[in-house]
Structures are given as structure tokens and as C-alpha cells.
C-alpha positions as a Markdown table, in Angstrom:
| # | Residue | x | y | z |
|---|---|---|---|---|
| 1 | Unk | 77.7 | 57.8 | 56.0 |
| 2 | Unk | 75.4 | 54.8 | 56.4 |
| 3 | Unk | 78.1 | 52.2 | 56.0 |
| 4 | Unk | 79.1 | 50.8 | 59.3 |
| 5 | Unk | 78.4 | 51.6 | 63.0 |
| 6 | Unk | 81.4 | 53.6 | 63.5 |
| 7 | Unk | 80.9 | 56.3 | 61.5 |
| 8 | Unk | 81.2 | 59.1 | 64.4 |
| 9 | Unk | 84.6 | 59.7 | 63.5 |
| 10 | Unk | 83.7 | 59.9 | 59.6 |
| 11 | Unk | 80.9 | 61.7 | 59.3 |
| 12 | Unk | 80.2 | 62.7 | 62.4 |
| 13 | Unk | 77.0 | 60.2 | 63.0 |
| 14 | Unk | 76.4 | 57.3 | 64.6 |
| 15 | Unk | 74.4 | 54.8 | 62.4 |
| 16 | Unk | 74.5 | 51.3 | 61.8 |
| 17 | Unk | 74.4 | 49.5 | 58.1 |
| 18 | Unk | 75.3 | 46.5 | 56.2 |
């Protein structure tokens, strides 16, 4: 889920986006 930097507790990945 490529839509913010906190996404760990989302998807369950850490990536930073717009």
C-alpha cells in the first residue's frame, strides 16, 4: 500500500509515497 510511510500496520510494508 504505497500511500504513506506508515503503512506497516496496513499492509504490512514500510514504504514511503506522496
Amino acid at each position: 500500500t504505497p500511500f504513506t510511510d506508515v503503512t506497516l500496520f496496513i499492509g504490512g510494508q514500510y514504504q514511503q509515497g506522496p
